[in-house]
Each structure stands twice: as structure tokens, then as C-alpha cells.
N, C-alpha and C positions, 0 to 999 in steps of 0.2 A: 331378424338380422340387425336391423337397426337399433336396439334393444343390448343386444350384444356385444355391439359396438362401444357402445355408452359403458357398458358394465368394464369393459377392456381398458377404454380411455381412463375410467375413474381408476381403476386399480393398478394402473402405469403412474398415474400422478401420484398416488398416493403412495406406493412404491418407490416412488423417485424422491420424494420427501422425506418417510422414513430412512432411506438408506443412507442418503446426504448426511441428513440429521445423526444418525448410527455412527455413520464413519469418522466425521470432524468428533466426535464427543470420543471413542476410543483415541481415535488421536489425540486428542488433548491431553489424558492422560499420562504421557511421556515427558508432559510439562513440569510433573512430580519433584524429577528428576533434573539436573542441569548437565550441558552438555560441556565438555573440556573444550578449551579455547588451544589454538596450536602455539605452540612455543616461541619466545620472539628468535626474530630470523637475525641474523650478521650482518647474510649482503642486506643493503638497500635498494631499492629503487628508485625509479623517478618518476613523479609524479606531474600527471596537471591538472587541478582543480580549477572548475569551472562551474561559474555560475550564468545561468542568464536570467535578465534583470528587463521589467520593460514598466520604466516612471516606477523606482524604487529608492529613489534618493532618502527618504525617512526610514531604510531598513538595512540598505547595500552596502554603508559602512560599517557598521556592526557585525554582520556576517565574515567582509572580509576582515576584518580586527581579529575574529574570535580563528579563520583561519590561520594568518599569518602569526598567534600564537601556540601554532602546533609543535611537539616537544619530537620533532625531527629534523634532521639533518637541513638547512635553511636552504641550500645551495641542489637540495634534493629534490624541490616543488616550486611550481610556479600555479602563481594564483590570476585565471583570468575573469572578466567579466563580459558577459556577451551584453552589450547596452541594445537593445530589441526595440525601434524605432523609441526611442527615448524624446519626449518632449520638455523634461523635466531635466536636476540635474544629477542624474545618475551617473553619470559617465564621468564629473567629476567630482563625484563625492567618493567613486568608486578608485579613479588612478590617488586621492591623495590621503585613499587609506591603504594602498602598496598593491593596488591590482595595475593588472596589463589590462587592458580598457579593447575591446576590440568592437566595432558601434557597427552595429548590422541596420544600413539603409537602404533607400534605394527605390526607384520608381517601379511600381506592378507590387510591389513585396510586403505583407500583412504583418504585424505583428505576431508572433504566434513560438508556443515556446517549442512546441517539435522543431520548427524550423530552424530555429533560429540557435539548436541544441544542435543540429546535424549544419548548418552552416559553420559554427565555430569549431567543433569538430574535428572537420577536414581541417582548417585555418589550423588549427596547433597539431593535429596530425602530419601537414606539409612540414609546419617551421621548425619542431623540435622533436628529438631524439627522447623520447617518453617512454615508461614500459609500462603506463597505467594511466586510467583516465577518473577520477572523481567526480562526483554530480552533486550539486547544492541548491537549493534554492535562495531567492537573496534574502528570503526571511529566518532561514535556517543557520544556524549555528554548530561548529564541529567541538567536540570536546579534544581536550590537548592530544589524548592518546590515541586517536583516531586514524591515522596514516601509520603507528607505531604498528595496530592493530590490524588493515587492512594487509602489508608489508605482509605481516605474519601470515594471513591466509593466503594468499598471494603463493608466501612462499610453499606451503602446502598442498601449491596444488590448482586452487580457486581460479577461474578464469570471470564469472563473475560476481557477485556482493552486495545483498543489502547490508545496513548498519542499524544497529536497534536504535529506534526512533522514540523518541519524549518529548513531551512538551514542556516548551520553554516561558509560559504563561500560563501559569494557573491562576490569576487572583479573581479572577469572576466565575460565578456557579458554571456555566456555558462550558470554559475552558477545563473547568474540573471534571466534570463529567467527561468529555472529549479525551483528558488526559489518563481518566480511570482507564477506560477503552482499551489505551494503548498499550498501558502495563499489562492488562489482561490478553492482548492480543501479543503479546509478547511471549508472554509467560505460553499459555496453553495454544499457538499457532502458531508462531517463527518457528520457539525454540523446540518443538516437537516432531513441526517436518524438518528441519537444519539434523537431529540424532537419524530421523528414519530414512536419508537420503533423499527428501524431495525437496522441491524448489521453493526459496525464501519468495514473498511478497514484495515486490518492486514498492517504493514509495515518492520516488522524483529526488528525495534527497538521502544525502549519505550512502551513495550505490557508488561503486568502482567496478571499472570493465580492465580488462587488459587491453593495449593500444591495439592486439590482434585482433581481438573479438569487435572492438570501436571500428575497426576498418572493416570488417567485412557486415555487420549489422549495424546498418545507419538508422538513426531517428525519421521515426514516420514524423513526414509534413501535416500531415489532416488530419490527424488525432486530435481528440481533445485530453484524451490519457495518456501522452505517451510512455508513462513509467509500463503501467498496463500492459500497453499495445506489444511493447519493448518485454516483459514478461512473457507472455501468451506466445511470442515471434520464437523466443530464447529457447523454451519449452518443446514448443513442436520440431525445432531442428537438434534436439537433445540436449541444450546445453543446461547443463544443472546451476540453480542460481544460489550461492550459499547464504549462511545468513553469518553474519559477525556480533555477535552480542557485545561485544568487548568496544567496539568500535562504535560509539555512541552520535548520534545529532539529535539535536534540539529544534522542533518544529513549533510553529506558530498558532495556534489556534484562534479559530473566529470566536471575538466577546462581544459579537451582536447576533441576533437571531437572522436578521438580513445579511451578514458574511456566511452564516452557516448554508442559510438555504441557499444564495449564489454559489457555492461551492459544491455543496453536494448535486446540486439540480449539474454541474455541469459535468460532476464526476460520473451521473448514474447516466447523463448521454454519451459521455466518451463510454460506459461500459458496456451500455447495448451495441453501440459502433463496433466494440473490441470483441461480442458475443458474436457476434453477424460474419465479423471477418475470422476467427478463431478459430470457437467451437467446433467446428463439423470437423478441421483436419486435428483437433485436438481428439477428439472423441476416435475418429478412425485412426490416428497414430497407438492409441492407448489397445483397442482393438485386434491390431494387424501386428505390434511389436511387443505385447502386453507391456505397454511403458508403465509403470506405476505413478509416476512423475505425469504422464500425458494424462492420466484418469483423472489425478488429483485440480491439476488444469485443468480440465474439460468440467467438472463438479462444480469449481469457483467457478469459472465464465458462466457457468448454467445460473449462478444465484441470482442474475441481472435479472430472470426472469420469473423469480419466485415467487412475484404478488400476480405474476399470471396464471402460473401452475397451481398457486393455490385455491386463488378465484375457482381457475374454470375446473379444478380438483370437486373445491367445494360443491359447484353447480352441480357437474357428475354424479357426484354422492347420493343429492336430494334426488335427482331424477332417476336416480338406479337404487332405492334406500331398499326397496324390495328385493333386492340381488344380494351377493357375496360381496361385501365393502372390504376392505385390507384392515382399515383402521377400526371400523366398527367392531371387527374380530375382536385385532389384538388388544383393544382398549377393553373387550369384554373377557378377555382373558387372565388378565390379571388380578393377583389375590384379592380377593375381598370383593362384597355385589353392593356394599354402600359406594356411593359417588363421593362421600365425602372420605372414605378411606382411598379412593384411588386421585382423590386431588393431592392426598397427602404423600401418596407416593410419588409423587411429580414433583413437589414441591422442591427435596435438593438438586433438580434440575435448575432451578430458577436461582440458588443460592449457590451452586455451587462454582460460576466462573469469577465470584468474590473472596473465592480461593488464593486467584494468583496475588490479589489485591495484598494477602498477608502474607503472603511466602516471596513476595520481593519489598517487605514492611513498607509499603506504602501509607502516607500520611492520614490520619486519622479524616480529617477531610476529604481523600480523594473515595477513599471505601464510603463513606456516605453518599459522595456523587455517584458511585457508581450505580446507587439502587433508584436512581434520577433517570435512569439509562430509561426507562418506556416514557418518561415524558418527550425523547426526541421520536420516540419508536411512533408518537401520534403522526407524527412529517410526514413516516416513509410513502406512505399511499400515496399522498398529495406531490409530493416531491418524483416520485417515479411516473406518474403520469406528465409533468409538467419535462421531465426527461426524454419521454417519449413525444411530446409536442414541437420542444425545441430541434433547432439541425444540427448539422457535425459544424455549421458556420458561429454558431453561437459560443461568443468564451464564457461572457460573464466572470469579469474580472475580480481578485477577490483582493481588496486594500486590504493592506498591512498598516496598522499601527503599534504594534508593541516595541517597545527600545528596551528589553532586556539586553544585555551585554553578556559574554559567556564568562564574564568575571562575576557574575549574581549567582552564578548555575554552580560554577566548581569555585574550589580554594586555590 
């Protein structure tokens, strides 16, 4: 019996990896193709963009410069700044680049950007007459046609939105490779579920909610993800997240090895957080309402724990190598009985998401960074345990130093 069980575990893992792996690769394929952006809309609306900021004075002016030059209606958006216990001078580098300043203190009260993204929130949800809410971070940069673009979806329909995300630094290898990423994850992952009807990827910045949807889904306090949390939440209650390709921001990327790893080690604990609280009603919503949308959720939230399933996959294998393996099969199934013809057959796996890298002509430098990509892939191991060691208490702050301006990025 015992025996059995082993052989079951191994070919459920194994199972659950090839099928993952199966499903994102035909999906990506839709990447091929570009999706039509909706038409711009007449009426306008009103917007309030908002950032929160906590000891960002080297970044928060930049941000809001590159917003307050967005090529919409001036009178039609207001730019705030959530200052998130600020020790520094955020709060006025921030009012005297043309933000509303609004400074979250207070005794008992942590710094913390969930918080302090659902404290501001409510604050411009009480005081003004809004019919959308914008998200930035204060390293993040909006390009001019962005609220043009959001407007548009908006007017279609959208209740909420990411914005295709680039990086606004590339001049060190780190940041290139990082920015290769992005285009790729653009190309063959937004823009593929955004045509097949499922939900875009939350990023923290360049996301717009309608003031409806803000009012009744507030930002988790104790996340450490809350774009994430705020996805997975959106998800399980149906609401479909679209993606605006048109509608561009510019993110920051770490150009030191120590910002990388402090970022990612905090991102991969906020995602087991966001696995633990998620998963299971994502998985039974997909189940009970065949949501296509809830499976493709419940798939990603599952990746949090791919260096387990693979592990204890692997273990399985060796200990059951005498039984019926999944992969042993189908690896032995395929044309050709040399190893070295079925490495070759594998091989446009490995080349092929340097595709999108040319089909959105990306700079001759970031396609080189891109095949850089497993030198970060040595981390994940180290980095995912040190995610499991840390708590949900842990931020690990990640400094900004880049002073690009959105006047370097566009004309």
C-alpha cells in the first residue's frame, strides 16, 4: 500500500508540472498575435492618482512630474501622495512638485504600503467626487497617454486594469536582464490572457480600479504583496482584471544584487502568504463554477510552490523509479532513442520566449540579457527558502536610486 501511494504522489506531481508547463506554453502562443486596444472614448472621467511613498524624497519628485505631465484634461485628475511615516523629506519634495500631500502618522501605526494604500483610499474616496482610482509607485513613472488610455478601457467596459509595465533603467547588466523579463512577460503572458478573457497580472503600479470596485475591495493591511493579494481577492469574487497595453509605466529596477535579493525574498514571502490565503477558494471556485479565470489563478498561486513539488516530485521518482513514472514515459516516447536527439528537441523550448524579445524589436542589448536569464535562476532556490524563513512581519525595504525622468523614456 505504502508503495502505491508513493507511485500516486509521484505521478500527481509530475502531472501537475507537465500540465502547468503545457497550459502557460499554448497560451503564450496567442502572443503571436496583438490584441486591439478600444477606441478613445469622448466623455472623460475623473481620476485620482495616487501614490504612497515612505522616505522617497530621491524618487517622488520625478514620479509626480512625469504624472502631472499626462496629456489629459488637467482639471480631470488629482495627484495624491500617501507620505507613510516619512522621516525624510518626502512630503515636501512631493507638495512642491504639484502633489496633494496627505502624511499617514500616528501612534500604534507601522509603515506599511497595504496600509497605508487603503488608509488614503477611504481619505480621497470621502473628499472627492472620482469615477477611478490610479496606483503608482513613487519610483514609477506614467507615460503621457496613460489616463488617455485607461479612459478608453474604462469606457469599454473595464472595472479593473493593469498597464504594460517597462523598465525605466536599463543601463546596468542586472537591470537588463530584469527588463528583458518584462517585454517577454508582456508579450507571451498579459497580452495572451487580456485576448482569451482571463485576468491581467496586478503589478503595484499603473493598475486603475473604478471608485466602485475601491469602495468595496479595500487593500489588505498584512500583506506583503498587496498587488497579488488584491489579484487572487479580484479573481475569486469574479471580477476580471483587464490588461491595457497602450497604457504604459515605467518601473524601476534593482542595479545591485543586494536590492534584487531584498525584493524578491520579500515578494516570494508575500506569495506564499497570498498561496495559504487564496489557493484553496481559487481552486474550488474553478471546480464548482468551471471559472476558467479561477483555474488560471489557482495555477499561478500554485507556482509559489514549485521548488517543493519539484523536490519532493523528484524524491518520488527515485523511490518509485521501478513503477510507472509520467515523465519517464513520455520523455521515452518521443521521436528518436539517442539523448542527444531528444535534447535537441527541447532545445526551441529554451529559445523560444526570445521571440517576443524580436517581435516587440527590442534593443540589441536587452535580447543578449535575456539569455543572462539562469544566471538569476541560480538565486531561486536560496531566495525561496530564505522566503519561507522570513514572516509576513518582514518588509525589507528596497532603496530607489535611479533619477530617470519620463522626459529620457519618451519625446
Amino acid at each position: 500500500m505504502g508503495k502505491l501511494i508513493i507511485v500516486i504522489l509521484s505521478n500527481l506531481a509530475q502531472g501537475f508540472l507537465f500540465v502547468t508547463g503545457l497550459f502557460y506554453l499554448f497560451l503564450s502562443f496567442r502572443g503571436f498575435w496583438r490584441v486591439k486596444s478600444p477606441a478613445r472614448a469622448e466623455a472623460r472621467r475623473r481620476f485620482a492618482l495616487l501614490l504612497p511613498a515612505h522616505n522617497e524624497e530621491g524618487v517622488v519628485g520625478l514620479a509626480v512630474e512625469s504624472l502631472s505631465a499626462l496629456k489629459y484634461p488637467r482639471e480631470l485628475f488629482d495627484i495624491f501622495v500617501a507620505a507613510d511615516h516619512c522621516t525624510d523629506g518626502t512630503a515636501g519634495v512631493a507638495a512642491a512638485a504639484g502633489a496633494k500631500v496627505l502624511e499617514h502618522v500616528g501612534p500604534g501605526l507601522k509603515a506599511g504600503k497595504g496600509r497605508a494604500l487603503k488608509w488614503a483610499t477611504e481619505k480621497i474616496l470621502a473628499a472627492g467626487n472620482y469615477d477611478a482610482l490610479c496606483y503608482f509607485d513613487a519610483d514609477s513613472l506614467a507615460h503621457p497617454g496613460f489616463l488617455e488610455a485607461m479612459n478608453a478601457h474604462l469606457a469599454a467596459g473595464a472595472e479593473a486594469l493593469q498597464g504594460r509595465q517597462l523598465a525605466k533603467n536599463t543601463g546596468c547588466l542586472l537591470a537588463k536582464i530584469l527588463a528583458a523579463g518584462h517585454i517577454v512577460s508582456n508579450r507571451f503572458f498579459q497580452l495572451p490572457k487580456q485576448a482569451l478573457g482571463l485576468s491581467a497580472t496586478l503589478h503595484g503600479k499603473g493598475m486603475c480600479f473604478t471608485a466602485g470596485l475601491a469602495r468595496k475591495f479595500h487593500w489588505d493591511e498584512t500583506c506583503l504583496t498587496e498587488d497579488l493579494e488584491m489579484q487572487m481577492r479580484l479573481i475569486r469574487h469574479g471580477v476580471r482584471i483587464s490588461w491595457a497595453q497602450d497604457a504604459v509605466v515605467y518601473d524601476e529596477e534593482p542595479e545591485t544584487l543586494r536590492q534584487y535579493l531584498c525584493r524578491t525574498i520579500r515578494w516570494t514571502r508575500g506569495s506564499l502568504d497570498t498561496a495559504r490565503r487564496h489557493l484553496p477558494g481559487l481552486a474550488a471556485r474553478a471546480l464548482r463554477r468551471g471559472d476558467l479565470r479561477a483555474f488560471e489563478g489557482a495555477l499561478y498561486s500554485a507556482q509559489t510552490y514549485r521548488f517543493v513539488i519539484v523536490g519532493a516530485g523528484a524524491a518520488l521518482v527515485w523511490f518509485s523509479r521501478d513503477s510507472f513514472n509520467l515523465v519517464v514515459w513520455f520523455y521515452g516516447s518521443l521521436p528518436g532513442v539517442e539523448s542527444a536527439l531528444k535534447a535537441l528537441s527541447l532545445a526551441p523550448l529554451l529559445l523560444y520566449p526570445a521571440v517576443a524579445l524580436l517581435l516587440e524589436r527590442a534593443r540589441p542589448a536587452l535580447v543578449g540579457a535575456y539569455f543572462l536569464q539562469p544566471l538569476l535562476g541560480i538565486l531561486r532556490l536560496p531566495v525561496f527558502v530564505a522566503g519561507m524563513l522570513r514572516g509576513t512581519d518582514f518588509w525589507g525595504r528596497t532603496e530607489h536610486t535611479s533619477r530617470v525622468a519620463i522626459a529620457d523614456l519618451v519625446d
